[in-house]
N, C-alpha and C positions, 0 to 999 in steps of 0.2 A: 360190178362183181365185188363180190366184201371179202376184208382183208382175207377171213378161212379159207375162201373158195380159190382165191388168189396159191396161197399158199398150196392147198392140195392141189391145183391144179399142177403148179412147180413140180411138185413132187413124184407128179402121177407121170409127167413129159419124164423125169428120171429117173425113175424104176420103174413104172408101166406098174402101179399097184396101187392107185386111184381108190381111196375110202377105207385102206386096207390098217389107217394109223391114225390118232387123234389127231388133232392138229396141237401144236404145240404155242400156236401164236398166243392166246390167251396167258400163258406165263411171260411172255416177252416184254410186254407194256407193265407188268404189275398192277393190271386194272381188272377186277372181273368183269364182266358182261361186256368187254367191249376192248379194241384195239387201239395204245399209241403208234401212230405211222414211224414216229421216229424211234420211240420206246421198243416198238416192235422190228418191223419189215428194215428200220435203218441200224439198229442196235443189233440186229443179225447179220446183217450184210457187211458190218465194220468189225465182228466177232468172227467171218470167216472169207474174210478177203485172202489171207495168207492161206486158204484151204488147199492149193492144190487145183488138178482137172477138177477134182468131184466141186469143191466148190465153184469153180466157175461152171460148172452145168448146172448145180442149182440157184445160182446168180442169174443165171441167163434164163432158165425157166421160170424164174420169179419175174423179171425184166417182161420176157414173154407174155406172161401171165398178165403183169399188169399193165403192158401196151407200152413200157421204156424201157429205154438201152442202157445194158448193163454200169456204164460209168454213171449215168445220172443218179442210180440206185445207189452206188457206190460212195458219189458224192454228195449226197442228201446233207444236209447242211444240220450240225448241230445245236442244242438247245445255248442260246449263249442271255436269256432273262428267265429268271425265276421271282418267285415270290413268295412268303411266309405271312399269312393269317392268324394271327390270333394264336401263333405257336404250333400251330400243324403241321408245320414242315415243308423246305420247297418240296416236297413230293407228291405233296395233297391237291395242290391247285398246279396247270400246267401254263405258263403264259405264251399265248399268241399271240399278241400283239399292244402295245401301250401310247400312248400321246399325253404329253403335259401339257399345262396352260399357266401361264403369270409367274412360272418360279423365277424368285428373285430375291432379292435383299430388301428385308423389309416388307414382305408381301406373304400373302399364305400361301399361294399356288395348288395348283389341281394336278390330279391325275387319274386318267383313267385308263382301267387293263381289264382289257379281256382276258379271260382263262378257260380252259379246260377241265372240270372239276373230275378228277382222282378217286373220289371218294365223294359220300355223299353229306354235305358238310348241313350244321344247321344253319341257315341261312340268317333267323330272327337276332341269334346272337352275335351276329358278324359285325351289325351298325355299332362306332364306337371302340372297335377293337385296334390293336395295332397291325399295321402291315409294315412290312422292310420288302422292297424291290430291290435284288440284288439285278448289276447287267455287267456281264464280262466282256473287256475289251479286247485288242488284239494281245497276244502273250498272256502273263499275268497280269495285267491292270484290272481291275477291276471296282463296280461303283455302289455303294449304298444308297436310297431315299429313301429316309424313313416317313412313314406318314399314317395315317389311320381312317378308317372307313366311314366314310360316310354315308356308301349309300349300296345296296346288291342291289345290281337287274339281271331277269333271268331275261336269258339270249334265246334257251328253247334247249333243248337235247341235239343232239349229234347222233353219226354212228361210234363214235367215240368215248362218249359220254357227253353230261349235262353241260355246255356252255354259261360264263358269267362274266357281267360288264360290273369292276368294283370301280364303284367312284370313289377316289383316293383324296385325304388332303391334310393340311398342316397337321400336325403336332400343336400347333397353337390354335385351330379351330375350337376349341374348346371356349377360347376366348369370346368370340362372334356368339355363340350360343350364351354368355352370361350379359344380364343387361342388368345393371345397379345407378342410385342414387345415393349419394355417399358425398362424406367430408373428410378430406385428409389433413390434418393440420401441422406445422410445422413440422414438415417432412422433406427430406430432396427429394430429385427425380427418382434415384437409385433404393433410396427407401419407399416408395411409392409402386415401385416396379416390383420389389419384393413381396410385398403385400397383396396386390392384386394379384402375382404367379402365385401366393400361399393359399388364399381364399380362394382363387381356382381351382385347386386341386395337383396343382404341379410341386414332384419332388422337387425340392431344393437341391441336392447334388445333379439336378441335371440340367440347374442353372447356371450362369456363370453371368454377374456384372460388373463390365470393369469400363471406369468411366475417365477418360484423360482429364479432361474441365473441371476445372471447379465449380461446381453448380451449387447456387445458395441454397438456403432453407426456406422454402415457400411458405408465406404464413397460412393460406388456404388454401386449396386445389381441390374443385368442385368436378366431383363426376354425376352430373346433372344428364337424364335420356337417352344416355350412352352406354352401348356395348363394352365390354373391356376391352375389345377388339378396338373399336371406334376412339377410346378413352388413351389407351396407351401409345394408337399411330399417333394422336392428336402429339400428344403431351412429349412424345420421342420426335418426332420430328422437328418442333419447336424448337429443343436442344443441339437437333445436331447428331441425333442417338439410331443409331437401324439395329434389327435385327435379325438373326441368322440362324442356323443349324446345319453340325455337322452331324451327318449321317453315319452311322454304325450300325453291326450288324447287330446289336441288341436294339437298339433304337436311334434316337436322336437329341444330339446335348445341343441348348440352347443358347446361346449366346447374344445380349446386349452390349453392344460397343457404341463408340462414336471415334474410332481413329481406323479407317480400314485397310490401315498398313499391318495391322495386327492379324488382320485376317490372312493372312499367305503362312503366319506362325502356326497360325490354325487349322488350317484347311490345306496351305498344300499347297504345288503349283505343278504343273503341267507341261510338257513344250512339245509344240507343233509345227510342221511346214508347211508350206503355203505351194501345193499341185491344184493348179485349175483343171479340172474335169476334162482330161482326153478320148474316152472311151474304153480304155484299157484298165482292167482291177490292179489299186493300189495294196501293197505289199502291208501296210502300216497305214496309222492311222493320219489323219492328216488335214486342215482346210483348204476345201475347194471352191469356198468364194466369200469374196470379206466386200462388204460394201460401207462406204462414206457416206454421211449427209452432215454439212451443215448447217445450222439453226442462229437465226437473228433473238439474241435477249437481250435485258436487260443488263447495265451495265453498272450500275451506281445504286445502292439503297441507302435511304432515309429514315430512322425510325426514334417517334417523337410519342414519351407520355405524359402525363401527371403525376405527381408524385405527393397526396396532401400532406404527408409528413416533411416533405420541403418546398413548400407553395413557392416560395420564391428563388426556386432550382429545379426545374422543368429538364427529367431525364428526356438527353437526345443522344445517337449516335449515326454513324455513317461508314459505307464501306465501299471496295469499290471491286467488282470481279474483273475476270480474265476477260478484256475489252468486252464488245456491246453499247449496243447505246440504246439510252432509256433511264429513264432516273423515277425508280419506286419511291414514293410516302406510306408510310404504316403510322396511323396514331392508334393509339390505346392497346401497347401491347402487353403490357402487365408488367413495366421493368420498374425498379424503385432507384437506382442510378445510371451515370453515362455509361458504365464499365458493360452493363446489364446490356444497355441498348447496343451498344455498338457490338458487343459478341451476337448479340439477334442477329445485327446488319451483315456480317461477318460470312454469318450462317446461312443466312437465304444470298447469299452471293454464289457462295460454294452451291446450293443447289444449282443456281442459275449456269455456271462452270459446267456441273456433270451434263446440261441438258445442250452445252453449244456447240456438241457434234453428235452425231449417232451411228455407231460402227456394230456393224452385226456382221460376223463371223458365222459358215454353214460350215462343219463337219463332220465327218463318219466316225463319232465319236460318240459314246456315254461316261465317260472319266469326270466331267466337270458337275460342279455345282455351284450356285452362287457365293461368291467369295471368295473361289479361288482364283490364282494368279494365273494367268497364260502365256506364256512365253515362247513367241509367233516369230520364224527365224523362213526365209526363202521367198517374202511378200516383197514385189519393188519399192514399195515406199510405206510400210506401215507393221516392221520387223519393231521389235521392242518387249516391252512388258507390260501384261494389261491386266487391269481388275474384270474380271466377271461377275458382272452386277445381274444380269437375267438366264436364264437359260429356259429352251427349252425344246424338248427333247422325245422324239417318237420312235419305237423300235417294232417289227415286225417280223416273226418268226412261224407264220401260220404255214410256209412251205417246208416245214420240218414236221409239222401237224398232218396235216390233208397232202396226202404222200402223191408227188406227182401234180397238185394245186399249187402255183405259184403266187405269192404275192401279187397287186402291181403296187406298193408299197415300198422303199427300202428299206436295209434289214436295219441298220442303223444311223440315224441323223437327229445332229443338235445345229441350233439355232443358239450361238452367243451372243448377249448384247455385252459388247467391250467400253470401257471407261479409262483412261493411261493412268496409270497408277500413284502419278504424280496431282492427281488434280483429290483431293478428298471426296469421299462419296458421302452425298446426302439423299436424303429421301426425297420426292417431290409431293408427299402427301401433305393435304389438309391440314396449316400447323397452328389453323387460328379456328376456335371455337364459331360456328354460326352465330351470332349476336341470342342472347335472349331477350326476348321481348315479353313485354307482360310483369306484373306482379306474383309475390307471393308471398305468402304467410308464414311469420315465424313466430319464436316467442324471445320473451327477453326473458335472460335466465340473471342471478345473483347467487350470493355468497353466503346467503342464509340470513344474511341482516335485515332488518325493517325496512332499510332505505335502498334506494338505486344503486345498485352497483354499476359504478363509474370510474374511467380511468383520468387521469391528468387532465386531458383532453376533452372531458367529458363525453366518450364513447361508451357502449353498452358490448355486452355480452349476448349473441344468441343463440338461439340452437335452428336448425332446418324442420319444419315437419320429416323428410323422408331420412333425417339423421336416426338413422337407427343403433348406431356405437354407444358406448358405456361408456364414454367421456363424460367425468364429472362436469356436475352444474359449473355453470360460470365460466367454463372451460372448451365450449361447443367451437367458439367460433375466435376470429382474432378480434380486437376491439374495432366496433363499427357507426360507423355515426349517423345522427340521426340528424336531418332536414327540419332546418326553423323558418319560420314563416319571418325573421328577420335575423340579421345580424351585419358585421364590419368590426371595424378598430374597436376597442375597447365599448362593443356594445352586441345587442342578441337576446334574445329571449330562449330560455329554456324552463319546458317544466318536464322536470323530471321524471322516466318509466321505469316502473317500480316492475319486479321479476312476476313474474309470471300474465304479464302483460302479451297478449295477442299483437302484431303489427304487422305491418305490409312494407314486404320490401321491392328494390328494385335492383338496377346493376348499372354501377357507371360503364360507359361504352357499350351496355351491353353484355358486360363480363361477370357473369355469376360466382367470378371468383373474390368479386369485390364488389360487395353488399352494401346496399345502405337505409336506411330506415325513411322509410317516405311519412309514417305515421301511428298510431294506434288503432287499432279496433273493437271495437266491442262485442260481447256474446254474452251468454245466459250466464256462465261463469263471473263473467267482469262485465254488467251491464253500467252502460252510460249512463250518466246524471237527467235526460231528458226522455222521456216516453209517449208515451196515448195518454199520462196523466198529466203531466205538463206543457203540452205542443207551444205553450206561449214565452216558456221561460229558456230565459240563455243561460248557462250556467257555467261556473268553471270552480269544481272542487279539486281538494289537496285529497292526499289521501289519510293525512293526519285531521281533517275533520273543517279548514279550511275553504271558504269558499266566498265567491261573489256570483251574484245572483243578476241579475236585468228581466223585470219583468215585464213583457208587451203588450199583453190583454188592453183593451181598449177602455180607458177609467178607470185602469187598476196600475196605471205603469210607474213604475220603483226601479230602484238601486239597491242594493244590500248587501254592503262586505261583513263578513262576521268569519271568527274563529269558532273551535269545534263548541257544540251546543249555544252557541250564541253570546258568551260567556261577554265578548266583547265587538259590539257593533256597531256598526255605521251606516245609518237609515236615510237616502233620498226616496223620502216619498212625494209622488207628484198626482196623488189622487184629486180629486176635485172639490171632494167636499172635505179631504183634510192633508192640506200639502203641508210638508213638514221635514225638517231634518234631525235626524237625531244620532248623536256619539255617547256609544255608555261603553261603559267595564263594569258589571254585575258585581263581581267579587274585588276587581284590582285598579290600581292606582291607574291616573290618568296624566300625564303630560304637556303641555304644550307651550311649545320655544319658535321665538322668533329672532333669528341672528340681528337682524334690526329692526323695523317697526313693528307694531301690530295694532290692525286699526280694526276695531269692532264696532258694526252699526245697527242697530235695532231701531225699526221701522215704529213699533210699539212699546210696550213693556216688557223691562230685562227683570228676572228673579233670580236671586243666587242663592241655594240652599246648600249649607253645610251642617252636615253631619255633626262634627267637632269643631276643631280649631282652623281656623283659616287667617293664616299670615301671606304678606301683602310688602315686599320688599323692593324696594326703588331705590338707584343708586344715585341718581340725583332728587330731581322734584316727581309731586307727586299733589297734581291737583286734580279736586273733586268741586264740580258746579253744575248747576244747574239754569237754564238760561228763561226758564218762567217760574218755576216751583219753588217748593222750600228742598234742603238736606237734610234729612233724619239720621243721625247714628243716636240706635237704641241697643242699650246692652242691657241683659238682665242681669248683670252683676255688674262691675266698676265698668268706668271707660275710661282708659288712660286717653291722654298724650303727651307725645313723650318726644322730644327734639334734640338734636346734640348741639345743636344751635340756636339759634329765636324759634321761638312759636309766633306765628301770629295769627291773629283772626280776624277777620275784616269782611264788614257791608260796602258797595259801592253805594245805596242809596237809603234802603233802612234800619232798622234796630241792629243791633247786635243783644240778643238776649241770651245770660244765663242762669237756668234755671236747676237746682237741686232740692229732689227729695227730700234731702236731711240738709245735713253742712256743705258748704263750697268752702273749700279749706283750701287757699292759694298761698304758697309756697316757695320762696328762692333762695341758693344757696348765695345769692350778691345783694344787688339792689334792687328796691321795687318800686317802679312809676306810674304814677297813671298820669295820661297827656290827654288832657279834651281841646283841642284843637278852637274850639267853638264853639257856644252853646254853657251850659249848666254841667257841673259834677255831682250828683247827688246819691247820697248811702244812708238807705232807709232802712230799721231796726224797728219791725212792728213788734216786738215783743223780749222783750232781756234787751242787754247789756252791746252797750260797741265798747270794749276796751281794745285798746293798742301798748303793747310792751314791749318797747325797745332798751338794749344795752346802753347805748349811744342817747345820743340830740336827738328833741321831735322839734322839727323844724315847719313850721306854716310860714308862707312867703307869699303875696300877693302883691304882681305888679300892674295891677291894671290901676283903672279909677275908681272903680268901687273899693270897698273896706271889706277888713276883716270879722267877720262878726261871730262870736259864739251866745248864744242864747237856751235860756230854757223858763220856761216860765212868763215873767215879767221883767226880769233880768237879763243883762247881756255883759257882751266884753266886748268892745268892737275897736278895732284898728283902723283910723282913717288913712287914706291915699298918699294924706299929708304925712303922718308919723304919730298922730295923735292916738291917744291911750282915752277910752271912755268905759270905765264900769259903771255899770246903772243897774239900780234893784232897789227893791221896796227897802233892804236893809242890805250893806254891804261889813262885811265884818273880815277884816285883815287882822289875824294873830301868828305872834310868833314869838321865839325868843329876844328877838330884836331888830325891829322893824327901822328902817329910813328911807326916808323922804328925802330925796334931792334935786333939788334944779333951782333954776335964776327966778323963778316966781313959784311959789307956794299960794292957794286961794282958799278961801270957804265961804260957804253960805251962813 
């Protein structure tokens, strides 16, 4: 029978004038084309209980009418959830019934509500919008969730109107929907968090981050294939950090914490007694069954990195929870001191803590949301104060709807996961990045100058391919090092990459947030020194014009270091038909120092061409021989030499000859000797004069057994062995001013 007929029938049992009035129901529900049971047939029945007879005969013909007795009509049970879409008003959507999933701390959680549509809503613009679920507890209590649509289903129409299932969920879903590639660079956690809530589209007054810890300044934090959803559990968890929302009737403020003693400042708290389910309806609200479990963990963590900026001080710490046994190791987790590691170790203890009991409280309640306090008074052994870390929570009102259709549903029940408020709440999410594996390309960026920009340490600058920010050159990344094919103590090879160099990176442990340069690559941009036109040559240039060459073709194979244009080089060629080495400077000076020896050996003939002048300095001796040949020194103009001591010159077996073009003009500032050892001294004048002018005595002395003899001609003067004096000549003539003869004998012929 539909609700009109229902109703006229009422009316006809009490006046006996059946058709004779419109029906009045359609203003009751404030719905056209259709009736709310409670809007209608219960909002009249509670509008004229105090009527008098006449109302209880048309109570009891409506009862009649619809096959129940008058108190059931009577007590038809109130709208106690509504809901507001997109600013329509609880009036527009009517709820019948809801159930959550995963609300909690640090979690987005679901919810879905059917309704009764009021009006006839547009449905396309619903996804996206906000919803606020108000549910009224016992008295005035009552509770907000704020959250937003993600999804309409239609249920189908009614006699009522059109039924709708909203899939409800975070305020932060919005998250989950953004997926970026991104560098954050020297930022904290709490700057970090700001930035991705901004870039998402979230007001800033309806954030709030307050972070106890002192959390350093990350030098890089890579959001690498990650959701912002994905990116922020990561990155809060790690810390220590969850997140929350309290719910209001305009929406929902969001709050970041890591102390959730804060949360009861925020949020509230509650308190509850503890009735186990007798059969009989309770007066207030209350829990009617709390269960225990608990859980074996872990009792002790370890956690150990690297640190290359203190090779020989390897961050480690440790920590130890609320007993357990099991002793965790973590390496590589991105800490750069002890302090670092042991707050990690710290952290994942306290997770481990929240997980070594598990207390779920049921009651007929909607008051709570995650974060608020409970405070559980009438339980034999588990009265105190608890954090409410999950809740979740299903309400049922469709026997206020379908008048006379009961539930088999109840009207209201939560489901709390309880935590003692004494223990810190963490999150149990994901707080280490999946390992990256694989390569990836980046560039090396610089500072505008010719050369590599490089720090102390000789690290580079890069930027990411998927870096899409306006961070100035040189400024992309922290400084990162590049992998040499050698090094140790005071040794290594490095050649320098020069900005805008392609390379391939990797990730120590894995951690994309710590790069490092496996190598160089080449493209059309920066092609390589070797192609399809060299396949044989090894080469290795500078970028200042620098290079050595090795080439392997078969009868062509060389060496060849040389600077830009060849200016100056150094040729092993090992050709067949002309091996040869060769060292030139085209334009500049050449050198060559030996701390101590230097032994040069020519197989053949040595040539030394000079240009100009070439001096030739030795600090002691300095001998020149030959051990079958003659010594040539030819000069086209004089030939000194020149001693600061003896010259000498000497044959071990034949001549010593010297010869000059013009004069030999021999010269000393002391005395001069000539010693023949053996043999004949002879001084030949084929043509002029031998004079000799001395200051001093010309002294002739001969001590052998020959004589002294001067001769020219036919004449002579000769000094015998003995002492004897003989002039001989065709004519001898002695004049003077005054001549004597003396000795013991005087003779003539």
């Amino acid at each position: 029978m539909k609700p009109d007929d229902i109703f006229e029938s009422a009316l006809s049992k009490l006046t006996g004038k059946a058709g004779q009035m419109d029906s009045p129901l359609s203003n009751l529900g404030g719905v056209s084309g259709g009736m709310d049971t409670q809007g209608g047939l219960g909002a009249l029945a509670k509008s004229i209980t105090d009527g008098g007879s006449l109302t209880e005969q048309l109570l009891t013909g409506l009862g009649e009418a619809a096959g129940i007795s008058m108190t059931t009509l009577v007590e038809a049970p109130k709208c106690r959830f509504f809901i507001d879409v997109a600013g329509l008003g609880e009036e527009a959507l009517a709820v019948e019934c809801f159930a959550s999933r995963d609300l909690g701390l640090s979690s987005l959680g679901r919810m879905q509500v059917d309704v009764l549509a009021r009006i006839n809503p547009a449905l396309a613009s619903m996804p996206g919008e906000p919803a606020t679920l108000r549910v009224e507890g016992a008295g005035a209590q009552q509770q907000h969730f704020g959250f937003m649509v993600e999804a309409v289903e239609e249920l189908g129409a009614s006699p009522e109107g059109p039924r709708l299932r909203l899939h409800l969920v975070s305020p932060l879903y919005p998250l989950a929907l953004n997926r970026h590639n991104r560098v954050f660079l020297n930022k904290t956690v709490q700057e970090i968090i700001s930035q991705v809530m901004e870039e998402a589209g979230f007001n800033a007054d309806t954030i709030t981050i307050e972070i106890k810890q002192s959390l350093p300044t990350r030098a890089m934090t890579v959001q690498y294939e990650e959701s912002d959803l994905e990116f922020l559990t990561r990155l809060l968890a790690r810390d220590g950090i969850f997140y929350t929302a309290a719910h209001q009737e305009r929406g929902a403020h969001l709050y970041f914490l890591d102390d959730s003693n804060r949360l009861q400042d925020i949020l509230g708290s509650a308190m509850l007694e503890y009735h186990p389910r007798s059969g009989q309806p309770s007066d207030s609200e209350c829990v009617f069954q709390l269960t225990r479990t608990l859980h074996w963990r872990s009792g002790t963590f370890n956690l150990h990195d690297h640190n290359p900026d203190t090779p020989d001080a390897d961050p480690k710490g440790y920590a130890e929870g609320l007993g357990g046994r099991g002793d965790q190791h973590f390496w590589g987790v991105n800490a750069v001191d002890a302090d670092q590691c042991s707050t990690l170790a710290r952290i994942r203890c306290e997770v481990e803590d929240v997980q070594r009991q598990t207390v779920i409280a049921r009651a007929d309640t909607g008051q709570f949301i995650p974060g608020m306090k409970l405070i559980l008074s009438g339980h034999p052994q588990h009265d105190g104060e608890w954090l409410v870390a999950a809740v979740n929570i299903q309400g049922d009102q469709r026997v206020g709807h379908a008048f006379g259709q009961n539930s088999d549903q109840p009207g209201l029940q939560s489901e709390l996961t309880l935590v003692p408020v004494s223990i810190p709440w963490r999150s149990a999410a994901q707080w280490r990045r999946s390992p990256v594996h694989g390569t990836f390309s980046a560039l090396v960026e610089g500072d505008g100058s010719e050369y590599a920009y490089l720090d102390d340490q000789g690290r580079y600058r890069i930027r990411f391919p998927f870096d899409l920010s306006d961070t100035p050159k040189g400024e992309a990344s922290p400084p990162v090092r590049l992998m040499q094919p050698y090094g140790g103590p005071d040794s290594g090879l490095h050649l320098p990459l020069h900005a805008g160099t392609e390379v391939m990176l990797s990730c120590v442990n894995g951690d994309i947030d710590r790069p490092v340069i496996l190598g160089a690559l080449s493209n059309p941009v920066t092609p390589g020194p070797v192609s399809a036109s060299n396949p044989s040559q090894h080469i290795l240039r500078t970028r200042g014009g620098n290079e050595l060459l090795m080439e392997d073709r078969a009868g062509e194979e060389r060496i060849e270091l040389f600077t830009r244009d060849r200016q100056n080089r150094l040729s092993l060629d090992a050709r067949a038909d002309a091996q040869q080495v060769t060292l030139e400077s085209i334009d500049g000076d050449m050198t060559i120092r030996a701390g101590s020896n230097m032994t040069t050996e020519v197989g053949g003939s040595q040539t030394w061409q000079v240009g100009e002048d070439q001096t030739i300095t030795v600090t002691r001796d300095l001998k020149l021989m030959t051990q079958e040949g003659e010594v040539e020194l030819q000069a086209g103009s004089d030939l000194l030499f020149k001693a600061g001591d003896n010259l000498r010159m000497a044959t071990n077996n034949g001549n010593l000859n010297v010869h000059a073009g013009k004069d030999l003009i021999l010269k000393t500032e002391n005395s001069f000797s000539l010693d023949v050892v053996s043999g004949d001294a002879s001084m030949v004048v084929n043509s002029g004069k031998l004079g000799m002018d001395v200051q001093g005595a010309i002294i002739l002395r001969g001590s052998g057994s020959a004589p002294i003899r001067l001769s020219q001609g036919g004449g002579s003067i000769e000094i015998t062995p003995g002492g004897d004096l003989i002039i001989d000549g065709s004519n001898v003539e002695i004049s003077g001013g005054s001549i004597k003869v003396d000795g013991q004998m005087v003779g003539s012929n």
